[in-house]
py3Dmol code that shows the C-alpha trace and the ligand (Angstrom):
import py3Dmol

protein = """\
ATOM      1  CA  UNK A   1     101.043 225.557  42.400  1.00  0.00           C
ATOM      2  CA  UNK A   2     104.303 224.042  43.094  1.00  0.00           C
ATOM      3  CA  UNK A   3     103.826 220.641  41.172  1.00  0.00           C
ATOM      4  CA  UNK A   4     102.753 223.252  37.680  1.00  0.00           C
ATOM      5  CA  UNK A   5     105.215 225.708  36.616  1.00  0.00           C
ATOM      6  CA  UNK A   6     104.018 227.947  33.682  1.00  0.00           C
ATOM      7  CA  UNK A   7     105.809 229.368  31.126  1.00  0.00           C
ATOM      8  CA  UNK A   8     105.053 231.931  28.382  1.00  0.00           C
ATOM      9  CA  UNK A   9     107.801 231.361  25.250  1.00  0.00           C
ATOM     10  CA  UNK A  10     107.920 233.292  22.589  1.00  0.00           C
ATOM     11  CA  UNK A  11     109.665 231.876  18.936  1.00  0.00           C
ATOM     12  CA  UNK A  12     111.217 235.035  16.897  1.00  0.00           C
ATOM     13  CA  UNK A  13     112.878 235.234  13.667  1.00  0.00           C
ATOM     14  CA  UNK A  14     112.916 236.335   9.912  1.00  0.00           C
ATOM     15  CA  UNK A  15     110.224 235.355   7.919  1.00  0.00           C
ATOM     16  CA  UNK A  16     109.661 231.672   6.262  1.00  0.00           C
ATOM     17  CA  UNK A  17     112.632 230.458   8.939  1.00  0.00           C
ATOM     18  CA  UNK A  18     109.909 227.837  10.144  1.00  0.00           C
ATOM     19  CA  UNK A  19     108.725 229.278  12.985  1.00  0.00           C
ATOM     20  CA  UNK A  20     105.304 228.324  12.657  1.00  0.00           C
ATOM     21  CA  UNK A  21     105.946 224.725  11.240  1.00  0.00           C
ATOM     22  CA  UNK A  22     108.628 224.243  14.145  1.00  0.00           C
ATOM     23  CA  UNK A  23     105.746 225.003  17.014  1.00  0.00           C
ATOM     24  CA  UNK A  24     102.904 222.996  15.184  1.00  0.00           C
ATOM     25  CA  UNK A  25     105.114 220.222  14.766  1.00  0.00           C
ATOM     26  CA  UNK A  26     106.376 220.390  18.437  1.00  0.00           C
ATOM     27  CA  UNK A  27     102.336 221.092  19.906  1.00  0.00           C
ATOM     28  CA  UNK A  28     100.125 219.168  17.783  1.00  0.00           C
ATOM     29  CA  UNK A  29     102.907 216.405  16.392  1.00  0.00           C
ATOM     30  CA  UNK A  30     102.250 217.652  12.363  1.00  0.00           C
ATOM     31  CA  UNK A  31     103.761 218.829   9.637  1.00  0.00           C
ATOM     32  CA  UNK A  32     102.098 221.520   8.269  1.00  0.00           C
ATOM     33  CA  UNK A  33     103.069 222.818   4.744  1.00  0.00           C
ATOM     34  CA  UNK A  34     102.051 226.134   5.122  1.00  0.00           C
ATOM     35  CA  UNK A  35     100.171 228.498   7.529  1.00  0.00           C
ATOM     36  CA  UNK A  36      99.357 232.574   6.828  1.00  0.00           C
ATOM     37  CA  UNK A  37     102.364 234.051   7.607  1.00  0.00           C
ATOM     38  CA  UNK A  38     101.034 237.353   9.058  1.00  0.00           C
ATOM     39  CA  UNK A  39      99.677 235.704  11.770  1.00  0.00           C
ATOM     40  CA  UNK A  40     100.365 235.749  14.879  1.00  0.00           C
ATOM     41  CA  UNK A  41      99.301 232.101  17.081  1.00  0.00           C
ATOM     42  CA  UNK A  42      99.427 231.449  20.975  1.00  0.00           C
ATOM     43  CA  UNK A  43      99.447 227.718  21.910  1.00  0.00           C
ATOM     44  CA  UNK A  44      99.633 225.650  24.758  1.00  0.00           C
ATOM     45  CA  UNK A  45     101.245 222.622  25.458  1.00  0.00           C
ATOM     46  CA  UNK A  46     101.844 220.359  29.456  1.00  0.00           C
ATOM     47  CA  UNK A  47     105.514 219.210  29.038  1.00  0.00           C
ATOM     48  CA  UNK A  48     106.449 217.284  31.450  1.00  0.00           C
ATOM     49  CA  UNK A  49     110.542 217.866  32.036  1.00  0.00           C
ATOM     50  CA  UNK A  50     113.308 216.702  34.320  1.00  0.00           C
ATOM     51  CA  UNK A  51     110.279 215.153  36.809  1.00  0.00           C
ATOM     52  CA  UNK A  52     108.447 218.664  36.254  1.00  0.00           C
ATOM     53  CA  UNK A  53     105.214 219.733  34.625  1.00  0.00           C
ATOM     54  CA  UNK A  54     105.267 223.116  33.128  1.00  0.00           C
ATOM     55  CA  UNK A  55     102.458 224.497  31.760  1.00  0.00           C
ATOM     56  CA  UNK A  56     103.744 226.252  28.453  1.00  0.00           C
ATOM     57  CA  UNK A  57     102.445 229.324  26.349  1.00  0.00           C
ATOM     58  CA  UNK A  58     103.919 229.468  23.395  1.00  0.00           C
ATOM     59  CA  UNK A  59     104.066 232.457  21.378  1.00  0.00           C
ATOM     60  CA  UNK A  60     104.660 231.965  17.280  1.00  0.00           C
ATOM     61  CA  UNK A  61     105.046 235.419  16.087  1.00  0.00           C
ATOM     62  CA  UNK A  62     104.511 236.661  12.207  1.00  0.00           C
ATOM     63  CA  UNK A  63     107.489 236.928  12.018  1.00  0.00           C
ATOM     64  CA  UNK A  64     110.442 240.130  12.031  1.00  0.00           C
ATOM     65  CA  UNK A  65     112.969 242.267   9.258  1.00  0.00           C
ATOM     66  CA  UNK A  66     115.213 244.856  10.823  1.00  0.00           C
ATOM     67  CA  UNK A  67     112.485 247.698  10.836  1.00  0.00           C
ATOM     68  CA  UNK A  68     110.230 245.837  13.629  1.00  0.00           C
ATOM     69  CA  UNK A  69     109.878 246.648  16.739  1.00  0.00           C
ATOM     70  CA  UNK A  70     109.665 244.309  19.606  1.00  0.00           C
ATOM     71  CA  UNK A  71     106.216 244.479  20.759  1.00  0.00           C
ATOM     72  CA  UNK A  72     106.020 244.506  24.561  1.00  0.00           C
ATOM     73  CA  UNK A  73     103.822 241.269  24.369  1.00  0.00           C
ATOM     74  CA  UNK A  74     106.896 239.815  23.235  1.00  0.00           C
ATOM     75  CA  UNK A  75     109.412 241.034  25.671  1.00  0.00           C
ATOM     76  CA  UNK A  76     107.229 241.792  29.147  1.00  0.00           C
ATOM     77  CA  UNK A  77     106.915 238.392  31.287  1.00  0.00           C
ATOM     78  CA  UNK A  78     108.252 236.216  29.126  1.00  0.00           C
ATOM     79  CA  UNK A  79     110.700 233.317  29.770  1.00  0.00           C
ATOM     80  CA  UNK A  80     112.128 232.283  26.987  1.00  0.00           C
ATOM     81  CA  UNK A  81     112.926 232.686  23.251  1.00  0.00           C
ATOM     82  CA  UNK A  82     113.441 230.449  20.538  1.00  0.00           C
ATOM     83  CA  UNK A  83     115.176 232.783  18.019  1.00  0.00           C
ATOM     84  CA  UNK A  84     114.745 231.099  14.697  1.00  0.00           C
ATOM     85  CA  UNK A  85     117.093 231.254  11.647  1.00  0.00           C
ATOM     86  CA  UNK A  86     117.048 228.911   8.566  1.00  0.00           C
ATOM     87  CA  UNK A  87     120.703 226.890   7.453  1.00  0.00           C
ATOM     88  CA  UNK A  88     119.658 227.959   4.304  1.00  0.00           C
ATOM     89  CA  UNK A  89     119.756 231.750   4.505  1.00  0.00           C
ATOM     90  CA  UNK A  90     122.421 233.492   5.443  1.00  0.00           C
ATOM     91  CA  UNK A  91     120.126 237.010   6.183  1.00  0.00           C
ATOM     92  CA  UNK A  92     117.573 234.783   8.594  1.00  0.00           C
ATOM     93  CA  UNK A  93     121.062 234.809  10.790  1.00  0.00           C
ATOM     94  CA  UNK A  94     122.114 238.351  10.817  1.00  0.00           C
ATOM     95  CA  UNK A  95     118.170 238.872  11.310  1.00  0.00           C
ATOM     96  CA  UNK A  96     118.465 236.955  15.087  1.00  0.00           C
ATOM     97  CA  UNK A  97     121.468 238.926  15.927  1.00  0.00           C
ATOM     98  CA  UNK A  98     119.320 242.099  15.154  1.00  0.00           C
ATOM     99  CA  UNK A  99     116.532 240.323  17.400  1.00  0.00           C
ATOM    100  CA  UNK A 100     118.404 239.593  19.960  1.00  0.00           C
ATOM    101  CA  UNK A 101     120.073 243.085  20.399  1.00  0.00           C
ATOM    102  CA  UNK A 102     116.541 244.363  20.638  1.00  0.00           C
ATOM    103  CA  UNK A 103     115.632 241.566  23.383  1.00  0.00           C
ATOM    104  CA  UNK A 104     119.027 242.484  25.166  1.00  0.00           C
ATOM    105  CA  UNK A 105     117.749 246.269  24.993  1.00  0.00           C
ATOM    106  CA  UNK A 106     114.870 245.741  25.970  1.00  0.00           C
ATOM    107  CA  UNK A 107     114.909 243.661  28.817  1.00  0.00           C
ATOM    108  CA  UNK A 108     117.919 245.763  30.065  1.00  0.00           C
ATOM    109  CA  UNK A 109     119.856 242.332  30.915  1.00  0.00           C
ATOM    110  CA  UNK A 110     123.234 240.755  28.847  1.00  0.00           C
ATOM    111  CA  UNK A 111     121.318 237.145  29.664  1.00  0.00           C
ATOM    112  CA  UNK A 112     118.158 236.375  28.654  1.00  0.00           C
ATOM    113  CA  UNK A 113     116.988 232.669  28.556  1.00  0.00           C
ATOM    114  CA  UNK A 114     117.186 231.757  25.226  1.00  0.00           C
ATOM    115  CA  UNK A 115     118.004 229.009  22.516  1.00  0.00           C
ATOM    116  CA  UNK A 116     119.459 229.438  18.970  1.00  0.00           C
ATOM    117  CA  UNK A 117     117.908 227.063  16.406  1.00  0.00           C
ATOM    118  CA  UNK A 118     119.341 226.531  12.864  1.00  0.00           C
ATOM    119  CA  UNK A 119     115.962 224.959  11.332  1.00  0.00           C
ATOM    120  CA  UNK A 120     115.500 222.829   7.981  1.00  0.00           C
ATOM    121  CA  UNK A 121     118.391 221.367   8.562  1.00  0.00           C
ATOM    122  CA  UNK A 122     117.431 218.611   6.314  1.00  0.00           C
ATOM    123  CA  UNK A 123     117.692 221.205   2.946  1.00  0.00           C
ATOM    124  CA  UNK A 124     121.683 220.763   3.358  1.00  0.00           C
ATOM    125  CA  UNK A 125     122.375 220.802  -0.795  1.00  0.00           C
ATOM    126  CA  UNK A 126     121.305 224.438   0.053  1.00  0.00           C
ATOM    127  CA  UNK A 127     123.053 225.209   2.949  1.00  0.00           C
ATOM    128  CA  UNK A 128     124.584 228.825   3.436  1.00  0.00           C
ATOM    129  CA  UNK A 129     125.061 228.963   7.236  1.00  0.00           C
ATOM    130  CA  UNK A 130     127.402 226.332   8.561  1.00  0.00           C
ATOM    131  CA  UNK A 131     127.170 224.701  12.145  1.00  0.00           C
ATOM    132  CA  UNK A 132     130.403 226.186  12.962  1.00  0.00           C
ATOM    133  CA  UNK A 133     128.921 229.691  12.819  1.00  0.00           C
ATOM    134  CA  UNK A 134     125.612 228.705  14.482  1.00  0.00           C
ATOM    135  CA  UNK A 135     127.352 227.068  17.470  1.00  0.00           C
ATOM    136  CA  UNK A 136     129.916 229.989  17.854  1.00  0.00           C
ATOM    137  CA  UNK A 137     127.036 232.534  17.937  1.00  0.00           C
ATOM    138  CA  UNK A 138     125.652 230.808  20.571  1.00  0.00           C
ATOM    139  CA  UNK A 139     129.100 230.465  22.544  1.00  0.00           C
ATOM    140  CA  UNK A 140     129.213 234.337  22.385  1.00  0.00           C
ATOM    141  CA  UNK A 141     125.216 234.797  23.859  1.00  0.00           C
ATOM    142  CA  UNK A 142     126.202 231.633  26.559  1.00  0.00           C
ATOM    143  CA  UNK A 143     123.160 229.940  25.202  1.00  0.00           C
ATOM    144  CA  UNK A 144     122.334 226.572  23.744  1.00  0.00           C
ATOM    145  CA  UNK A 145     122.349 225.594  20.036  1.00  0.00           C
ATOM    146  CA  UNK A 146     120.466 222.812  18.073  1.00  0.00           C
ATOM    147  CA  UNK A 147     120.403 222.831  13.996  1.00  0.00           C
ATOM    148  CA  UNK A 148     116.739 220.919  13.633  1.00  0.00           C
ATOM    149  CA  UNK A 149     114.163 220.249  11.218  1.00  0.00           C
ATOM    150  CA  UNK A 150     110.567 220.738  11.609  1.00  0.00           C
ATOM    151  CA  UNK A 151     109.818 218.986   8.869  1.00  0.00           C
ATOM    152  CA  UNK A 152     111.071 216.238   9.687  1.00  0.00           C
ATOM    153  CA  UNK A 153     110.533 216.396  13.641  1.00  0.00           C
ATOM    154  CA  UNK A 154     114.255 216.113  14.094  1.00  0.00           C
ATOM    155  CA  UNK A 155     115.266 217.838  17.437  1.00  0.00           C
ATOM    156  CA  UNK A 156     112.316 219.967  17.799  1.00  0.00           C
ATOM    157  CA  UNK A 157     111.438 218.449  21.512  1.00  0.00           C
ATOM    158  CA  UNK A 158     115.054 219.485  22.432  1.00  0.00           C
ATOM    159  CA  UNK A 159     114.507 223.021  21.541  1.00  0.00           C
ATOM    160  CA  UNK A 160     112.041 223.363  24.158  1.00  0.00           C
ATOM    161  CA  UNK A 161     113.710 221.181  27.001  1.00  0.00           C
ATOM    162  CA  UNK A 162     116.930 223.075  26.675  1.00  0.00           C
ATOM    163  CA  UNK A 163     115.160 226.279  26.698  1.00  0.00           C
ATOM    164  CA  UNK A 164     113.283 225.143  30.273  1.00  0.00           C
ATOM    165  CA  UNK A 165     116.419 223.816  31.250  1.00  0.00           C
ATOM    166  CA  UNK A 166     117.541 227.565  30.816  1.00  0.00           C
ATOM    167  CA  UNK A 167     114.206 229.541  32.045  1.00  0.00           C
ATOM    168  CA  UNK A 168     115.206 227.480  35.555  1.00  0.00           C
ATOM    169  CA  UNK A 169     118.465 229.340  35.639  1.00  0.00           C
ATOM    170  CA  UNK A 170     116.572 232.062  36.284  1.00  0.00           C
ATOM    171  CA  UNK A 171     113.651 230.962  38.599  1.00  0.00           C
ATOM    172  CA  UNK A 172     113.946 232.456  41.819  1.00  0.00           C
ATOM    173  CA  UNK A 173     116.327 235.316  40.996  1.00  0.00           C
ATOM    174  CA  UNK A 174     115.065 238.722  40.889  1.00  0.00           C
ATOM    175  CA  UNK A 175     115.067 239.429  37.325  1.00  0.00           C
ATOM    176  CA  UNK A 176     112.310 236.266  36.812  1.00  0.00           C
ATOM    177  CA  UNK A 177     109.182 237.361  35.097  1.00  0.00           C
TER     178      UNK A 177
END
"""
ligand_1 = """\
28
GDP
P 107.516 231.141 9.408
O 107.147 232.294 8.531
O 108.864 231.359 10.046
O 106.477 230.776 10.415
O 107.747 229.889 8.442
P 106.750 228.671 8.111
O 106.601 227.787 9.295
O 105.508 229.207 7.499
O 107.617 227.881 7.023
C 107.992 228.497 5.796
C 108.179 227.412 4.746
O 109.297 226.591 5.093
C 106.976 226.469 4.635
O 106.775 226.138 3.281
C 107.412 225.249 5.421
O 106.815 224.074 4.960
C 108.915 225.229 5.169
N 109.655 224.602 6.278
C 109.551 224.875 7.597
N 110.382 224.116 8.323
C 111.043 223.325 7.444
C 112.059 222.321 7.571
O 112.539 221.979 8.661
N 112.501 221.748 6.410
C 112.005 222.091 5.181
N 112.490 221.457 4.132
N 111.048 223.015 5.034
C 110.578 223.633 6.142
"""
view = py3Dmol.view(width=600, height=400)
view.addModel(protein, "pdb")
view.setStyle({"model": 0}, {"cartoon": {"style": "trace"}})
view.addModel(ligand_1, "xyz")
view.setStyle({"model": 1}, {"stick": {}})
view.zoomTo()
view.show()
């Protein structure tokens, strides 16, 4: 109906980036310390944005290295990413700019809807990726930015509104899901 809206997100990145802590935290309000890492969950959340209820899948894959393959589940009717890298690993970031090539290839479009998210943000004695190169990253794919932590639930809601916020760009165009 017109007064739901659903939408199917998947979160991508290396592994241990906080991927699955990150959606737990934003779905079920937790922290979780640890969950299997080869496992792939699907969970859904009502958010209720900008006067709008969407009906959200969210998709928190097991997790990628430069020999996956994106798996069509994770590129057909989706819309919207969360592409994941840590501010303490400097390899989780060149792992989302191998991601997102593949999503770019894959979908066969320069603009997917999408948000970059430099998670733990809180573990800054170990920082190895600054804000400066998170932020310009996401000036070159025109998409928004937030550093974030999901252990502490800092930012983690505006991960997901800015990537609806972005998913409505493309409502109603031709190249929606
Ligand atoms: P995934 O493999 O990307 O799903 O990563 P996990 O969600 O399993 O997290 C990997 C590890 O990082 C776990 O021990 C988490 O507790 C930890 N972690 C996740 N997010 C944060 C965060 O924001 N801050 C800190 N300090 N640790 C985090």
């Amino acid at each position: 109906t017109d007064n739901e809206k659903s939408r199917k997100i998947v979160v991508l990145g290396f592994r241990a980036v906080g991927k699955s802590t990150l959606t737990v935290q934003f779905v079920e309000n937790h922290f979780v310390d640890s969950y299997y890492p080869t496992i792939e969950n699907t969970f859904t959340k009502a958010i209720k944005y900008n006067g709008q209820e969407y009906q959200c899948e969210i998709i928190d894959t097991a997790g990628q290295d430069e020999f996956s393959i994106l798996n069509s589940r994770h590129a057909v009717g989706i819309h919207g990413y969360v592409l994941v890298y840590s501010i303490t690993s400097k390899s989780s970031l060149e792992m989302v700019k191998i991601i997102r090539d593949k999503i770019v290839n894959y979908t066969g479009s320069e603009w997917v809807p999408m948000v970059l998210v430099g998670n733990k943000s809180d573990l800054h004695l170990q920082r190895q990726v600054s804000e400066e190169e998170g932020r310009e990253l996401a000036h070159q794919w025109s998409c928004p930015w937030t550093e974030a932590s999901a252990k502490h639930n800092e930012n983690i809601n505006l991960i997901f509104e800015m990537l609806l916020a972005e998913s409505e760009k493309l409502a109603g165009t031709d190249a929606a899901p």
